[in-house]
C-alpha positions in Angstrom: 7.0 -11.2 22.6 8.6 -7.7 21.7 7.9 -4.4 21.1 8.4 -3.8 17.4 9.7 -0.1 15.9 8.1 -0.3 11.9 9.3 2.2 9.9 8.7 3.4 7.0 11.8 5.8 5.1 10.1 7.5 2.3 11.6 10.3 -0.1 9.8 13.5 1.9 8.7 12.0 5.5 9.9 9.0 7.9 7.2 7.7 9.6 7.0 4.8 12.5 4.4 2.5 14.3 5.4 1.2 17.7 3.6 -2.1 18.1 2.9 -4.3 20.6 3.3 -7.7 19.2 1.9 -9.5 22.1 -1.3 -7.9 21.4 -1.1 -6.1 17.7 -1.5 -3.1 19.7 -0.5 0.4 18.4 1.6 2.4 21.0 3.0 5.1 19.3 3.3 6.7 16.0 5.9 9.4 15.0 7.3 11.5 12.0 10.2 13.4 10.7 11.5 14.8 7.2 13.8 12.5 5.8 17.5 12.9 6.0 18.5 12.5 3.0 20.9 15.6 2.9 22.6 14.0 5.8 22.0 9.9 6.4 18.6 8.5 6.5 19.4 7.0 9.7 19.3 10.0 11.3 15.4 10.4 10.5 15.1 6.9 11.7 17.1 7.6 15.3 14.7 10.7 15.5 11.5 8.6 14.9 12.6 6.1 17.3 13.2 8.3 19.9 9.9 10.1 19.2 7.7 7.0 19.3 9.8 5.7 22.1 9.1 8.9 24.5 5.4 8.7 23.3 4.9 5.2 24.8 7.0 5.4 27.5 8.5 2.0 26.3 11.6 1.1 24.1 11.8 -0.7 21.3 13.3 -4.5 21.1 13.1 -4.3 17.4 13.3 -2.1 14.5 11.8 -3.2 10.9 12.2 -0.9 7.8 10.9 -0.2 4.7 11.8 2.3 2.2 10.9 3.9 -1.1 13.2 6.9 -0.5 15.8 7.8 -3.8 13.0 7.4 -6.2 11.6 4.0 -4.6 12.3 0.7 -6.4 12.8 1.2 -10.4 11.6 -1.8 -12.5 11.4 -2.2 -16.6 10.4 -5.4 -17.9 11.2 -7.1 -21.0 9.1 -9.1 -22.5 8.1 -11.3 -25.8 4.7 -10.4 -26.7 3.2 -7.1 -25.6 -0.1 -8.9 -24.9 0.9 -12.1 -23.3 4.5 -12.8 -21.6 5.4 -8.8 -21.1 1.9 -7.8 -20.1 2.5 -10.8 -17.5 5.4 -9.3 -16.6 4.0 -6.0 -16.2 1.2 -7.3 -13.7 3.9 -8.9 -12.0 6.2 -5.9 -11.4 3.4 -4.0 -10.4 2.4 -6.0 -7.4 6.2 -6.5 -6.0 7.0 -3.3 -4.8 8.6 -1.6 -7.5 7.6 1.4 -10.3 7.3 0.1 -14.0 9.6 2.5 -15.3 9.9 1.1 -18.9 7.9 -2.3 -20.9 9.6 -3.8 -23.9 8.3 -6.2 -26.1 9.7 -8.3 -28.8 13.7 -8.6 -29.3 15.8 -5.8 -28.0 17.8 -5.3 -31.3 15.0 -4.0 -33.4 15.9 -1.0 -35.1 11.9 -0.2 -37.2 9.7 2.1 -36.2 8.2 1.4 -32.8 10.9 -1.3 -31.8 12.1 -1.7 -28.7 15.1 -0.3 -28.2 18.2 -0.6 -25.6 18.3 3.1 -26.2 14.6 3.7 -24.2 15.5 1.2 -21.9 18.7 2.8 -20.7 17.1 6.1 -20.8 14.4 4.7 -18.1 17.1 4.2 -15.9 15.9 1.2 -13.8 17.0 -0.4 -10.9 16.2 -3.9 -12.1 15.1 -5.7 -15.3 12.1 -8.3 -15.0 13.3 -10.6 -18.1 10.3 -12.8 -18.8 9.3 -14.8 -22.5 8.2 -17.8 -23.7 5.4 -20.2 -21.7 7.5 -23.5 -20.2 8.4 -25.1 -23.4 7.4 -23.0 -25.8 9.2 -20.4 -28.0 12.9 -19.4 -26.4 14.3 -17.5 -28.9 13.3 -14.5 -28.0 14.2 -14.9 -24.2 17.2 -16.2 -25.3 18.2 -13.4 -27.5 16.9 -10.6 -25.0 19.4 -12.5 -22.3 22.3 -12.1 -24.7 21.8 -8.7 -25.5 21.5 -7.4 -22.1 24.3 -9.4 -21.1 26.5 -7.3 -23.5 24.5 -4.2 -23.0 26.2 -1.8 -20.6 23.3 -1.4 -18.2 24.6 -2.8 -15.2 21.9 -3.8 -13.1 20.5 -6.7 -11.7 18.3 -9.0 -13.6 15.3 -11.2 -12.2 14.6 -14.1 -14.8 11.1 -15.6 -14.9 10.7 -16.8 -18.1 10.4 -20.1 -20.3 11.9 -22.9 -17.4 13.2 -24.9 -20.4 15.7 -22.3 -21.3 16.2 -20.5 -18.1 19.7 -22.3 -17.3 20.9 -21.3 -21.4 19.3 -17.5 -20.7 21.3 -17.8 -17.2 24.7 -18.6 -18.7 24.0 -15.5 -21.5 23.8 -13.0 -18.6 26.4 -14.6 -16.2 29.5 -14.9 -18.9 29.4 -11.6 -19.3 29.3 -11.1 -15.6 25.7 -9.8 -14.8 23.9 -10.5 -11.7 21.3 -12.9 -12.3 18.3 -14.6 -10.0 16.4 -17.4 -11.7 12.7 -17.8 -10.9 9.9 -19.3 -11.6 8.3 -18.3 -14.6 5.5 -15.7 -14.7 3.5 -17.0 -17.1 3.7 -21.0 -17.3 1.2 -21.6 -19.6 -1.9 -19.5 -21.3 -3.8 -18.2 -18.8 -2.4 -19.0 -15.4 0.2 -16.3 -13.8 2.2 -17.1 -11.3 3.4 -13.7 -9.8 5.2 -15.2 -6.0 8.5 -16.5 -7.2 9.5 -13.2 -9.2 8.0 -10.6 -6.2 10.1 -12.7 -4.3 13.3 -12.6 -6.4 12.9 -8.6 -7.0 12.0 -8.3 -3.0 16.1 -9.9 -2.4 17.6 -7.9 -5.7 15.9 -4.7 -3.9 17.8 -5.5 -0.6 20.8 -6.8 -2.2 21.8 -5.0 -4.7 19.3 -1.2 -4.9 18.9 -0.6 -1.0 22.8 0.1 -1.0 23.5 1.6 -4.1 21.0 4.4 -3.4 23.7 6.4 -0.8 21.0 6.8 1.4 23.4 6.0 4.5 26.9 6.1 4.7 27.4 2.5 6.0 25.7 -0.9 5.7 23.6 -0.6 8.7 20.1 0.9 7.0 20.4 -2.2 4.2 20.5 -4.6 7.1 17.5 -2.8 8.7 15.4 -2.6 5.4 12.9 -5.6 4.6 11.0 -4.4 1.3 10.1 -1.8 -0.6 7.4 0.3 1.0 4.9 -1.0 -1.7 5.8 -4.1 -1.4 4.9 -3.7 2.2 1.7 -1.8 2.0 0.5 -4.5 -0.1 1.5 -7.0 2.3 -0.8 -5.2 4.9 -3.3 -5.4 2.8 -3.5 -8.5 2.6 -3.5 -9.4 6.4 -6.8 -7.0 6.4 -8.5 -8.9 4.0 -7.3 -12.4 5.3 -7.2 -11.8 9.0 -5.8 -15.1 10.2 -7.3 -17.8 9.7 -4.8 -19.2 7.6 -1.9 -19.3 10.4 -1.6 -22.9 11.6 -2.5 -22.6 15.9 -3.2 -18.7 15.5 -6.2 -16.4 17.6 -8.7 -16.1 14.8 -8.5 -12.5 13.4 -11.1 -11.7 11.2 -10.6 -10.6 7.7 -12.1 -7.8 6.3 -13.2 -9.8 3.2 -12.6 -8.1 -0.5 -10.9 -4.7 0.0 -9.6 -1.9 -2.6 -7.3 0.8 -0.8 -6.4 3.6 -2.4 -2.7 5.7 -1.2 -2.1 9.3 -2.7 1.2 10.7 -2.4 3.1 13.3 -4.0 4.6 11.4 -6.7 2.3 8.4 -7.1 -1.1 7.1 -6.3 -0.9 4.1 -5.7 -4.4 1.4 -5.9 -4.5 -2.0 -4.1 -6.8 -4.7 -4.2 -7.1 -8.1 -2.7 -10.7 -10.4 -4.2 -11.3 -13.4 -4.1 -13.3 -14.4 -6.9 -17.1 -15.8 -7.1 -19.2 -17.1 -9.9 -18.6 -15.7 -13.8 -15.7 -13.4 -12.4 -13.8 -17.2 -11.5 -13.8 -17.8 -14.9 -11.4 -14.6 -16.1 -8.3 -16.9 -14.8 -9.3 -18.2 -18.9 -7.8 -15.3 -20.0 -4.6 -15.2 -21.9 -3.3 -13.5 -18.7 -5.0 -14.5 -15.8 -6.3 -11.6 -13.5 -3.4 -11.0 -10.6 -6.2 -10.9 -7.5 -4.0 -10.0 -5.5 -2.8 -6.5 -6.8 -1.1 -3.2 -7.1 -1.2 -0.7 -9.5 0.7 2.7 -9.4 0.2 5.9 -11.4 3.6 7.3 -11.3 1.6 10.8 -13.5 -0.8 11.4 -10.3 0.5 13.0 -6.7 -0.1 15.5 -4.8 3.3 17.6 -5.7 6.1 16.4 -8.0 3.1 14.4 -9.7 0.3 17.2 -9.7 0.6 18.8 -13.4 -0.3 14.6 -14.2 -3.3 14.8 -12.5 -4.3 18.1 -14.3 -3.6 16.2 -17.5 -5.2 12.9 -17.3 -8.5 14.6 -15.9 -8.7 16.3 -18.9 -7.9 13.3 -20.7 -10.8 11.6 -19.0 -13.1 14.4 -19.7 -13.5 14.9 -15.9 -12.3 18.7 -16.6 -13.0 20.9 -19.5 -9.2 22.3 -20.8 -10.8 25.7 -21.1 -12.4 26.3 -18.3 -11.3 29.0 -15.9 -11.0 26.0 -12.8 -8.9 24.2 -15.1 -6.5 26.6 -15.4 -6.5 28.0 -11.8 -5.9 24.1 -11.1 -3.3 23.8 -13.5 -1.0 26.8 -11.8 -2.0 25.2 -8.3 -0.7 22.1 -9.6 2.2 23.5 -11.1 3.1 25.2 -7.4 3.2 22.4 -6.1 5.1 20.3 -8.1 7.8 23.6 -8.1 7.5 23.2 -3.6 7.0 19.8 -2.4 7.0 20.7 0.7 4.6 23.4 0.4 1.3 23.0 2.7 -1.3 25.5 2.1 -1.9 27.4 5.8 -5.2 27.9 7.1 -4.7 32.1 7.6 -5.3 33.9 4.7 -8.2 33.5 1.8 -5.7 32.3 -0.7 -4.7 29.3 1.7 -8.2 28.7 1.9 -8.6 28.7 -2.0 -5.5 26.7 -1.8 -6.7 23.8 -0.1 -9.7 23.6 -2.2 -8.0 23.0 -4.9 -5.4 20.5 -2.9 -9.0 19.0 -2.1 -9.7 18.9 -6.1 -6.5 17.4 -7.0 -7.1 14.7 -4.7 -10.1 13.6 -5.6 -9.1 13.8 -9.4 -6.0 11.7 -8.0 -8.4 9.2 -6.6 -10.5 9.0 -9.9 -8.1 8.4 -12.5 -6.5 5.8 -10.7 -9.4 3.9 -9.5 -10.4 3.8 -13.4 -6.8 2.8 -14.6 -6.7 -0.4 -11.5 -10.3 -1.5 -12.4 -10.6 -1.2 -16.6 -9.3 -4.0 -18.0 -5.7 -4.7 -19.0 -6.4 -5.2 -23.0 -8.9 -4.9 -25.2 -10.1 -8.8 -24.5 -9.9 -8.7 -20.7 -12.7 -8.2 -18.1 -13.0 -5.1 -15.8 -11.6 -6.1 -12.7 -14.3 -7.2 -10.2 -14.7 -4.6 -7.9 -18.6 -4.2 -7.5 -18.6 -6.4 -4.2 -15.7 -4.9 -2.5 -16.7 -5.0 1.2 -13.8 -1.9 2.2 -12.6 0.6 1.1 -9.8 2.3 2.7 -8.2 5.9 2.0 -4.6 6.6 2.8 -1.8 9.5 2.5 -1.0 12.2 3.6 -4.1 14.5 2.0 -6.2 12.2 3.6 -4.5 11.7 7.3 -4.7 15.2 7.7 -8.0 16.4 6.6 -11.4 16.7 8.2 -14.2 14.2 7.8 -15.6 16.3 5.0 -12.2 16.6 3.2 -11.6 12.6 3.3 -15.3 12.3 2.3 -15.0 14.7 -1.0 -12.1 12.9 -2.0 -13.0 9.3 -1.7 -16.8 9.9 -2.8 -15.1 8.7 -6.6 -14.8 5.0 -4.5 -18.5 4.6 -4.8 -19.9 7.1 -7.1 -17.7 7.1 -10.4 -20.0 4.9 -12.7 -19.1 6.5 -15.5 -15.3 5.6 -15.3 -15.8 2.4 -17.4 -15.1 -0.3 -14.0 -17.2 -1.8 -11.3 -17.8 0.4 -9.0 -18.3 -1.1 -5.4 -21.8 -0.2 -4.8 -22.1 -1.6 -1.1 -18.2 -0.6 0.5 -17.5 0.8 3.6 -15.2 3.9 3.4 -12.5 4.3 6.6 -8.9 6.2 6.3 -5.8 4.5 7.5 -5.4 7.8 9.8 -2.9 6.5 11.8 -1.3 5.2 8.6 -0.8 1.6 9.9 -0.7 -0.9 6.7 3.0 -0.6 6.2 3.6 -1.6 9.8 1.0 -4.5 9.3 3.1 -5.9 5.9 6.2 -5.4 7.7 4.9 -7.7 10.7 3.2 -10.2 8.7 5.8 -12.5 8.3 7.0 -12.8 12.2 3.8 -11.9 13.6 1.0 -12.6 10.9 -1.7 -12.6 14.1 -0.5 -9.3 15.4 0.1 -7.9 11.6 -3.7 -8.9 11.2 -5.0 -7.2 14.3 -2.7 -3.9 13.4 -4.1 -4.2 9.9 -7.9 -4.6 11.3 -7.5 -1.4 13.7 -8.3 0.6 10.4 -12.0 0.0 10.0 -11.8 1.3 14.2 -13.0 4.9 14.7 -10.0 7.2 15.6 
């Protein structure tokens, strides 16, 4: 077994685990501004060496992940806004990427409130999710959407997971007019089961394909070879060795799982929410719906972060009612917020009292953070779906930056929402344990779980340890 280097290259800060794989130990972490005015790689030699010096060992390995240049951009295109492109949207949301843009309907539609190519060029993704159409059913629309990207001139990759009757025809629209094109299974093949694995998978291989590299985050082809997902994509992998343990890996130690968990990750663009359940008694039966309930799950809030996202934060509290536009906090907030979205970098210092008023109202923003995007992961989707059923989540787990470097009273302020937001219209867990992922280790855990799903579990576990 080896020694294993996990990094993670994000757009402000490279971080790395060192892990033993033998054991799912953790032997060292380490952390440097990304170099992105240089080459990325550099950030990831200086982490190495860091983490290398720290455990007195080298690394045999070295796994990436990266949501550096904006992270992975996805817009999905859909039929109906309610069925096949709110499938679509679930979809995109658990495989890594930010939904950047939803269209629904065909793309040629020039009355009020059609979707236009116009909005989806503007949105400037990476790759397009092209779903439509259960197997068998209606292909028209898929079929026209296919054609008019295939002439549009946004050249970017295209994942299609729509009707399988008339994925080959929707195929040959994109590829005459020389598009890249992966076919997939389709999201939604019939009412009320969704099938999100073969599209993750497809966008997973577009992102290191096609975006990784065309990002000019290196100079050569040597950070694409190192890269394995999106850095959401891995997170979410992580967190599903913590709820699973392994007990599912044929010959394996058994690893515990940690049973239902919702994990919450604020950054300084996005907070991101996962959650892994495994459904029991009347919440079994929302797979009825007319898009089944993606148990397995990610949601980002691309308005909510910490600096370039802060202003959002201000805004959709006040939205929610959780502040009062008026009020004299509000607006101190606000011009916090707006601070920090101006300096990114900016970290209020402990030595004077406006630092200290500063990190109150970091605090505030976090815990505002935390709220509006627990509420936005557990309401449900439409008007006729069921909250998501979070009421018996066993763990939950804090992560970011804010969190990793806070006291215990800090981390406790702004995950108390985690428990105590009952009027934010979703189940609240009412018996979960609260932990922070201080030595920010789910990342390192997805990256693993494919070569070392035993040691990825025991990585993944070492969160609910104190420390």
């Amino acid at each position: 077994m080896s020694d294993v280097l996990c990094v993670d290259v994000g757009s402000t800060f490279t971080k790395a685990a060192l892990v033993d794989t033998a054991t799912g130990d953790l032997l060292a972490t380490a952390s440097h501004p990304t170099t992105l005015a240089t080459d990325v790689l550099d950030g990831v030699a200086a982490v190495r060496a860091d983490a290398e010096r720290a455990a007195g060992r080298r690394a045999d390995d070295v796994l990436v992940c990266s949501s550096a240049g904006g992270g992975l951009r996805i817009a999905v295109v859909g039929y109906e806004r309610l069925v096949t492109a709110e499938a679509g949207h679930r979809v995109a949301l658990s495989a890594g990427g930010k939904v950047v843009h939803v269209a629904a309907g065909p793309l040629d539609g020039t009355g009020a409130g059609d979707p236009r190519l116009d909005d989806l060029r503007a949105a400037a993704p990476d790759v397009v999710l092209l779903v439509g159409g259960t197997d068998g059913g209606n292909a028209e629309v898929l079929l026209h959407n296919a054609r008019r990207l295939g002439i549009a001139r946004l050249p970017v990759p295209v994942v299609l997971a729509g009707n399988a009757d008339a994925a080959d025809e929707a195929r040959a629209e994109l590829e005459r007019r020389r598009r890249h094109v992966v076919v997939t299974a389709n999201v939604l093949p019939r009412i009320g089961v969704l099938d999100p694995l073969g599209a993750r998978a497809a966008i997973r291989e577009v992102f290191l394909s096609h975006v990784i590299g065309g990002k000019g985050l290196s100079k050569g082809p040597a950070f694409a070879r190192l890269v394995r997902a999106a850095t959401p994509d891995a997170v979410l992998a992580g967190v599903e060795a913590l709820a699973d343990g392994s007990h599912d890996v044929p010959g394996a130690d058994d690893v515990r799982g940690a049973g239902d968990v919702l994990v919450v990750d604020v950054g300084g663009a996005t907070t991101d929410v996962y959650s892994v359940l495994t459904p029991e008694g009347e919440d079994a039966a929302l797979a009825k719906e007319v898009v089944a309930t993606l148990w397995r799950a990610r949601t980002v809030e691309g308005d909510l972060g910490m600096r370039w996202g802060a202003p959002g934060v201000v805004a959709a509290a006040v939205a929610e009612r959780l502040l009062d536009p008026g009020d004299a906090t509000t607006a101190a907030l606000a011009a916090h917020a707006d601070r920090a979205r101006a300096e990114p970098a900016w970290v209020p210092g402990p030595e004077t009292a406006d630092g200290a008023a500063a990190r109150d109202l970091d605090t505030t923003l976090a815990r505002l953070a935390v709220t509006v995007a627990l509420r936005r992961h557990g309401r449900p989707a439409t008007t006729s779906a069921s909250p998501r059923p979070l009421r018996d989540v066993a763990l939950v787990v804090g992560s970011g930056g804010v969190l990793r470097h806070a006291d215990a009273a800090t981390r406790a302020a702004v995950l108390a929402p985690a428990t105590s937001d009952h009027a934010g219209g979703w189940r609240v867990p009412d018996r979960a344990r609260i932990v922070v992922d201080g030595r920010y280790t789910l990342f390192a855990a997805g990256l693993l779980a494919a070569g070392a799903p035993v040691a990825a579990a025991r990585l993944a576990g070492s969160v609910t340890s104190p420390g």
